[in-house]
N, C-alpha and C positions, 0 to 999 in steps of 0.2 A: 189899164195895166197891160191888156195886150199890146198895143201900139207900142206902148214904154219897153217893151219885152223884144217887138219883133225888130225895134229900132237899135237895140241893144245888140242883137245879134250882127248886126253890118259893122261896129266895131272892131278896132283890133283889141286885144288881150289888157293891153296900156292903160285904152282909155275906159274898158270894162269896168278895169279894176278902179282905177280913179272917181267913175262914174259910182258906183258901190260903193266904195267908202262916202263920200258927198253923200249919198243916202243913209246908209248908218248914221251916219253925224247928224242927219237930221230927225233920225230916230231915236239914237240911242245916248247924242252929244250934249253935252253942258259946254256951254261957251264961254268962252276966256279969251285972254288977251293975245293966244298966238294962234286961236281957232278953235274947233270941236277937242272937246276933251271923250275918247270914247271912255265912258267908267266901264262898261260890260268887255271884258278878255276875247277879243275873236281871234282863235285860231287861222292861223294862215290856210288852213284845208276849210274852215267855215269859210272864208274868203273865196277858196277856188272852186269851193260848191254852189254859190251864188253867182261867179261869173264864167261858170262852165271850163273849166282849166285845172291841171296840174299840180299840188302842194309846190313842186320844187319852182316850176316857174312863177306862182304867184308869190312863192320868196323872195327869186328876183327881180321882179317889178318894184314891189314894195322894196326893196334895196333900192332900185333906181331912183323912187318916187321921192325918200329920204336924202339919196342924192341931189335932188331938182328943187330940194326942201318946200316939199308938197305936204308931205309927213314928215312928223316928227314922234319919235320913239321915246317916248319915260316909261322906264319899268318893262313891263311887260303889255301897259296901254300904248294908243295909239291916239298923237291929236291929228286931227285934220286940218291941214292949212285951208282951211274953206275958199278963203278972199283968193289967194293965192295959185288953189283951182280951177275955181272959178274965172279970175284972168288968162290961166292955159287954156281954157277950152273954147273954142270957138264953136258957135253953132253955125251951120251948112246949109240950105236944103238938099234932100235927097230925089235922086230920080226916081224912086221908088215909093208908090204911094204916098206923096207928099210927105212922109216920116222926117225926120231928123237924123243926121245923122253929126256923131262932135268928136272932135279931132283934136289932141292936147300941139299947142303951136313949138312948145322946144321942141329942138330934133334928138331924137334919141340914139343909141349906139347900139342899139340890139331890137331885132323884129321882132314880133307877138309872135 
């Protein structure tokens, strides 16, 4: 858990969040045919308290992420494009303690 923590901090905000949800999903997801279906409601502020960030900016990500159609919005849930994640994110090594560090490959229009 720490490594998984300390790796998570070299992140930008983007791939926090992305990486976070991919975890949810695999906590809390029931899978379907367009990905994780999360049933449990998380609060966009539960979201920014697990990747250290903002209510409002972890709004706009998650807007971006739906733009990228990474997520997808029903209701008030959230499914996770898993596959689809997964293909964004490329793993790295880092220079730092051998860690990992993962970088979603579209280019985005706004910095973390």
């Amino acid at each position: 858990m720490l490594l998984r923590s300390s790796s998570f901090l070299n992140l930008a905000l983007h791939e926090r969040i992305a990486l976070a949800l991919l975890e949810l999903s695999s906590d809390f997801g029931i899978k379907e045919s367009r990905g994780a279906l999360l049933r449990t409601s998380f609060r966009h502020q539960d979201i920014a308290d697990l990747v250290g960030a903002s209510r409002p900016r972890v709004t706009e990500h998650l807007a971006q992420l739906e733009r990228e159609h990474l997520v997808i919005r029903q209701g008030r849930q959230l499914i996770v494009c898993v596959d689809e994640i997964g293909n964004a994110i490329t793993v790295a090594p880092s220079s730092t303690l051998g860690l990992q560090a993962y970088s979603l490959r579209k280019e985005r229009h706004f910095a973390a």
